[in-house]
C-alpha positions in Angstrom: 4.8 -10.3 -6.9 5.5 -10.5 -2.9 6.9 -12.9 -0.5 4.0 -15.6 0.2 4.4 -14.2 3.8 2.7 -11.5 2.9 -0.2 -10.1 3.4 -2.4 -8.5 0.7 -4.5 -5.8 1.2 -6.5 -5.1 -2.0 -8.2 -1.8 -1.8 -9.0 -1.3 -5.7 -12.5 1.0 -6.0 -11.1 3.2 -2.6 -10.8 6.2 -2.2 -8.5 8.6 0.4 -8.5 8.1 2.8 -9.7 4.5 2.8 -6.0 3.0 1.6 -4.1 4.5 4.1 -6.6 4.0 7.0 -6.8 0.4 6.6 -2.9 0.2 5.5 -2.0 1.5 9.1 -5.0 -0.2 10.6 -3.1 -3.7 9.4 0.3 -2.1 10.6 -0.6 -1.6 14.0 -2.3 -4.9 14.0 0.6 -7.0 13.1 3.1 -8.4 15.4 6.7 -7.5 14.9 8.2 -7.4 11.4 5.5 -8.0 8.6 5.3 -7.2 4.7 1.8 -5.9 3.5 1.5 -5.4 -0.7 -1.1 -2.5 -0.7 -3.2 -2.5 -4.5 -5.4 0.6 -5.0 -6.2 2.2 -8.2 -6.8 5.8 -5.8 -4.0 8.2 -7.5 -3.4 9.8 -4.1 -2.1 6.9 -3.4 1.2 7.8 -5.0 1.8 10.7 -2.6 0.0 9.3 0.6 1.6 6.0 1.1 5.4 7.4 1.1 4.2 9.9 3.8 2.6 7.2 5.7 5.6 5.4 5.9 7.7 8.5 6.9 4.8 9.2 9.9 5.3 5.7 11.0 8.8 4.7 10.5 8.2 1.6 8.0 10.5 0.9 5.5 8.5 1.6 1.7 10.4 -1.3 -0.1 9.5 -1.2 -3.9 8.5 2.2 -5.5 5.4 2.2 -6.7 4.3 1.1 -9.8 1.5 2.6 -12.4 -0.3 0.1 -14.4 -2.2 1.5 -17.0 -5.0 -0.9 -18.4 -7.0 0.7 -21.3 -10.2 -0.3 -19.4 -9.5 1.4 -16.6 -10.7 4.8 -15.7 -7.2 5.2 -13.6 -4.0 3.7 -13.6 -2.9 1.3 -11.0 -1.0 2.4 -7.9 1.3 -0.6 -6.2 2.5 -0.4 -3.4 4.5 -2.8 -0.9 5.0 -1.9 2.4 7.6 -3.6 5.1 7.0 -3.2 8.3 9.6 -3.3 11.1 8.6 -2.8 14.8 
């Protein structure tokens, strides 16, 4: 779905703030410009991760995405994050 480059932080089963603590814990780990895809299934997700990247200046690059599987008790939030230093 992403670049090969990047890095994939799959954070399905976690709830806030989990996702966005370990989203900007790999941020401010990485060395200059990196692209993180960020999969949770946490609803919040759709609200927290766009306000994340306005707090620390990253670029949000694809919308995200719900992906509704009939098993599922929630849909799929999908999220890919570039980040520019």
């Amino acid at each position: 779905m992403v670049d090969e480059g990047a890095t994939t932080l799959n954070l399905l089963g976690f709830f806030c703030p989990v996702p966005i603590h370990e989203t900007r814990r790999a941020v401010e780990a990485s060395d200059g410009e990196s692209m993180f895809e960020v999969i949770c299934d946490d609803p919040e997700t759709l609200h927290d991760m766009p306000a994340l990247c306005d707090r620390m200046g990253l670029d949000l690059l694809l919308s995200l995405i719900h992906i509704s599987e009939p098993t599922r008790r929630y849909a799929i939030s999908y999220a890919v994050v570039c980040v520019k230093k």
